[in-house]
N, C-alpha and C positions, 0 to 999 in steps of 0.2 A: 444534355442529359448525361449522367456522371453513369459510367459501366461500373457495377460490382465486381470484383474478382470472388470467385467459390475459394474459400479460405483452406489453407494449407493445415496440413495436421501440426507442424508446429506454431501455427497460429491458433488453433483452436485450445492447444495445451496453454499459451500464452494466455488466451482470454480467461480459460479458466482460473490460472493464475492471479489471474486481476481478480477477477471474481472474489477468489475464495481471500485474496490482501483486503478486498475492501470489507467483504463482512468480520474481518478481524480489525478495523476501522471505525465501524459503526455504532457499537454499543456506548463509548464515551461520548462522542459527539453527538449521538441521539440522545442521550440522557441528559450531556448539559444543553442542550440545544431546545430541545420538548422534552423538557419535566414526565410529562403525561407520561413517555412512552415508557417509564417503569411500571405501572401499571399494566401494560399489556404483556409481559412476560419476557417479549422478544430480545431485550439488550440485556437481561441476564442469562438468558439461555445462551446468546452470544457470548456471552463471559463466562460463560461456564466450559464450554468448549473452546479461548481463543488461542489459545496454544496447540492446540490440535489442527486446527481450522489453519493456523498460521503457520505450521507445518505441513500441512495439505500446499497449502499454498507454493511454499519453497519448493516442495520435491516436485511441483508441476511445473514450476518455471526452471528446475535442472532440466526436466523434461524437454521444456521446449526451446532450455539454452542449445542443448545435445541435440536436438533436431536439426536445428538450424546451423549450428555447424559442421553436423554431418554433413548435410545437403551443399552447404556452400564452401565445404573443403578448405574451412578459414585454418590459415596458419595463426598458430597461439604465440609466434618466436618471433611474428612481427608486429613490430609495434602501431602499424598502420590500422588493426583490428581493430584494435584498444580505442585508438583516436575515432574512427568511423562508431564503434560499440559503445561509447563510452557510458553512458546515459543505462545501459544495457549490465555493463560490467558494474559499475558500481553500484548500482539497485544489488545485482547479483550478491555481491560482496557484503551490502548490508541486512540483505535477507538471511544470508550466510551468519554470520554474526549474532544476526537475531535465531536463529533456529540453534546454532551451539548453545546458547545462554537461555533455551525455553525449558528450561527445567528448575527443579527446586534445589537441586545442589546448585546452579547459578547463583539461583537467588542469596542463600545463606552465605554465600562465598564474598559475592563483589557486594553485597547490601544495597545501598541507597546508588550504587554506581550502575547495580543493575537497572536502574528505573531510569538514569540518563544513558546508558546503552539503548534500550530499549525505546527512548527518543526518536532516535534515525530512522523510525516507523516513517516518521516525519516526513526527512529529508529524501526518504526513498518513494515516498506519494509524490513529491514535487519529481523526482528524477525522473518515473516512471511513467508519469502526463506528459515529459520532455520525451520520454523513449520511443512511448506511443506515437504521438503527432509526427516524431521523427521519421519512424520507418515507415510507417503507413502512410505519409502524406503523398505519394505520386501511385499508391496500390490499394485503394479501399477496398475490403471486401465487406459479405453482409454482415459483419459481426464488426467490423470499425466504430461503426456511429452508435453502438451499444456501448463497447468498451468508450469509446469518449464521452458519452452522455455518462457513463456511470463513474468514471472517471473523477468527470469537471463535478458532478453533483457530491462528492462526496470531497472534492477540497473547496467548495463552496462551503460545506457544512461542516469543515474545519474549520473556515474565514472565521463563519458565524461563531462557533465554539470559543475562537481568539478571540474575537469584541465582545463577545456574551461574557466572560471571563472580566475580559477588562473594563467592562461597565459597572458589573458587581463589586472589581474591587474598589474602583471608586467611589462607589456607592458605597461601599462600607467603609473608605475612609473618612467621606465627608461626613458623618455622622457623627453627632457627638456622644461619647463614652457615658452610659448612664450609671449614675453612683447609686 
């Protein structure tokens, strides 16, 4: 039988963190994924707040960056942090990134580059399934196997959103052009 640990307050900022990354997540990959669910409201309302929600997000995981370095007294000047954090650091970095450029002077400024910035949503879902598994794999507390189930289900439902994509466009290439 596996012991829970009672979760730390900079665990609890983390989770929320996740939380509030994944439902700025969700509203593309529900819509391409299940059609349907524009009709139920919920992935526009998503979208209507995701810059907010995606902000929420950042200033929780400053939260619980600053927590957790409080507590563990990490030196920032060595480089040993970095290599053990890394997974940590560089999600940080691109949430960082993504919360400078969440506004509409971004947008006008960098154009179409703003939309490939705003990619590394991407690559910070993958970092952040690495981050998690990482530090929590020898201290699960009761909110671990939440955060990973909501985690793994929501780069699932990216997977799908990939194939889903790349079926259609095949599907609309193999089709011949009607005159």
């Amino acid at each position: 039988m596996m012991d829970l640990d009672t979760f730390s307050q900079a665990s609890f900022w983390g989770f929320a963190a996740l939380t509030a990354y994944i439902l700025t997540l969700l509203p593309t990959n529900l819509i391409i994924v299940f059609p349907v669910t524009k009709t139920t409201g919920f992935p526009q309302w998503l979208l209507k707040y995701r810059r907010l929600i995606g902000l929420l997000s950042f200033f929780l995981s400053v939260l619980h960056g600053f927590i957790f370095f409080k507590q563990r007294n990490f030196d920032i000047f060595d480089i040993k942090t970095y290599f053990v954090y890394f997974q940590g650091v560089a999600t940080f970095i691109i949430f960082t990134l993504l919360a400078i450029t969440s506004n509409d002077w971004s947008v006008k400024r960098l154009k179409k580059n703003w939309k490939n910035l705003q990619r590394l949503t991407y690559l910070a879902m993958f970092l952040l399934t690495w981050h998690i598994l990482d530090k929590m794999a020898n201290h699960w507390t009761y909110l671990t196997p939440v955060g990973i189930a909501a985690i793994t289900a929501i780069l699932l439902l990216f997977i799908a959103r990939i194939l889903n994509q790349r079926h259609l466009k095949k599907k609309k290439i193999s089709q011949p052009k009607a005159k």
